[in-house]
N, C-alpha and C positions, 0 to 999 in steps of 0.2 A: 533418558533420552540422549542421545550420543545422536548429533546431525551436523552434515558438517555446511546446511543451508542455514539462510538468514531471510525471514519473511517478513516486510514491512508493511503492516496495517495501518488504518487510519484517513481522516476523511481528505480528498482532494486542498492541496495547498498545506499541509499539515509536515511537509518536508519529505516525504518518500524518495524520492528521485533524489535530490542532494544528499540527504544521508547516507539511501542504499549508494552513492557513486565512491562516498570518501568511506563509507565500509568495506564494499570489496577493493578501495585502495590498499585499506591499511592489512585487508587479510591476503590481498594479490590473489584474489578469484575474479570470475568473470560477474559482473552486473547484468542485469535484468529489467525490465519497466514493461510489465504484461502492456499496457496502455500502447506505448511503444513497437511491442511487437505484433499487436494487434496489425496497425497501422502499417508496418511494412510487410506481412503477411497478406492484408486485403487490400496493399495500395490508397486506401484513403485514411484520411484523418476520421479521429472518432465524432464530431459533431455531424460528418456525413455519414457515419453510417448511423447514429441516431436518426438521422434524417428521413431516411432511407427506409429503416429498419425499426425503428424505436428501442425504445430501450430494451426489451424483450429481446431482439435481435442479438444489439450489442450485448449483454449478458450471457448470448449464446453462446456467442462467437470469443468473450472473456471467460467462459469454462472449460470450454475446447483448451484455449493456450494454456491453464491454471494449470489444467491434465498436463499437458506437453511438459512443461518446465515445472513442473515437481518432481519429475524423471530423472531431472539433470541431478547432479552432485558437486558439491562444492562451487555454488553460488550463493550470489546475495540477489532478492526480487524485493522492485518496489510494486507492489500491485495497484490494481484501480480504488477508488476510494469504496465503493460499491460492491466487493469481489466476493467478501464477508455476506453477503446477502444472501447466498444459494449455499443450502447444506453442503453440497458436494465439495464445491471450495473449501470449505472450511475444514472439512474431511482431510481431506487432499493438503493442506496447511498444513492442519497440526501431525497429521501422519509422518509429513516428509521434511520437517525444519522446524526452528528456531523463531518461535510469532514474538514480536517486537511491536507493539499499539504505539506509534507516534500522536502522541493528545493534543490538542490545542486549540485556544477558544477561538468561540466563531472570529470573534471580532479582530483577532489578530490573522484569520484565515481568509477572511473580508479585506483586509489593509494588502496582503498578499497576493491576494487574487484577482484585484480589482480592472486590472489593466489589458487582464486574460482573458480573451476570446476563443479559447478553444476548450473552454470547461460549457459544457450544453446542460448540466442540469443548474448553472449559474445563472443562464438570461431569461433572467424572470424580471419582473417590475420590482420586487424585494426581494433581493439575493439573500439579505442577511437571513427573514423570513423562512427560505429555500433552507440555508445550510444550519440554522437552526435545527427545522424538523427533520432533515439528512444527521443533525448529531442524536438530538430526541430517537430518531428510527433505529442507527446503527449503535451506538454507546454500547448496549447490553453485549451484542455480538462480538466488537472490539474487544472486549473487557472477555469474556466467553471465549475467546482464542487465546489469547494473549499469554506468553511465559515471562514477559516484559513488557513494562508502560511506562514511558519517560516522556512529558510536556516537552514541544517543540517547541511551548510561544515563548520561553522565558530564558528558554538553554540556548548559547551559541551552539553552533553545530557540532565543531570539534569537543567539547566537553559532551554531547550528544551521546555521540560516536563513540567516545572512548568509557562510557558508562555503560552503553550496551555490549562492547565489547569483553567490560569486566565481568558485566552479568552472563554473557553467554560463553567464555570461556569458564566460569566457576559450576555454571552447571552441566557444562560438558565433562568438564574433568571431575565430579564428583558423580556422575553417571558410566564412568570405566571402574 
């Protein structure tokens, strides 16, 4: 596998966004945050188009972008925490980069996320409860993509970053 993308899996709060930003720092490619381009693609935030749409919607509208920006070359993508749910994603993944499974326990995802109103499968009566069976449901799939798994809850980020970097330059270059 010679790619010269970087795909950040793993469950909502689990670091995606901050790691993919100081990974394509340190490689000087462009970043990515499907969640994000969701959002300035359809003008709203994702808890309205849950709203709107359900979740069914929004998954629809997160395989359309997945397609789009697996296209690209030489990027790094944080994806949604959920993205891994639909075959085609996951296709589309491992076909076209570098899967990277950011791990990390609920309860450190729980302390993280806590103050965050723009995560919709979060406002539940028992959040922890919620992202419990969200790791229970997705674990296998993360794990099932993945050419790299590094815990988030315990690694600073720069030590993060610079592990996956090792990892994914050794398999690039021992795939030429």
């Amino acid at each position: 596998m010679t790619s010269e993308n970087i795909y950040l899996i793993g469950l909502m709060g689990a670091g995606k966004t901050t790691i993919g930003r100081q990974l394509a720092k340190a490689l000087a490619v462009p970043f990515y945050d499907s969640d994000k381009a969701i959002e300035e693609n359809t003008g709203v935030d994702i808890p309205t188009i849950f709203e709107f749409e359900g979740e069914q919607g929004f998954r629809d509208r997160e395989q359309k972008m997945i397609e789009k920006l697996t296209q690209l070359q030489g990027i790094v993508l944080a994806t949604g925490g959920g993205a891994i749910l639909r075959e085609e994603n996951r296709k589309l993944l491992k076909e076209n980069g570098y899967i990277v499974y950011l791990q990390c326990s609920v309860d450190r995802i729980l302390e993280r996320t806590r103050r965050d109103t723009q995560r919709p499968l979060l406002k539940a009566d028992n959040p922890k409860e919620n992202l419990q069976y969200l790791f229970e449901q997705r674990q296998a799939l993360y794990l099932s993509c993945a050419n790299f798994k590094i815990d988030t809850g315990v690694l600073k980020s720069k030590t993060v970053v610079s592990r996956i970097l090792e990892d994914y330059r050794a398999v690039n270059q021992a795939s030429q």
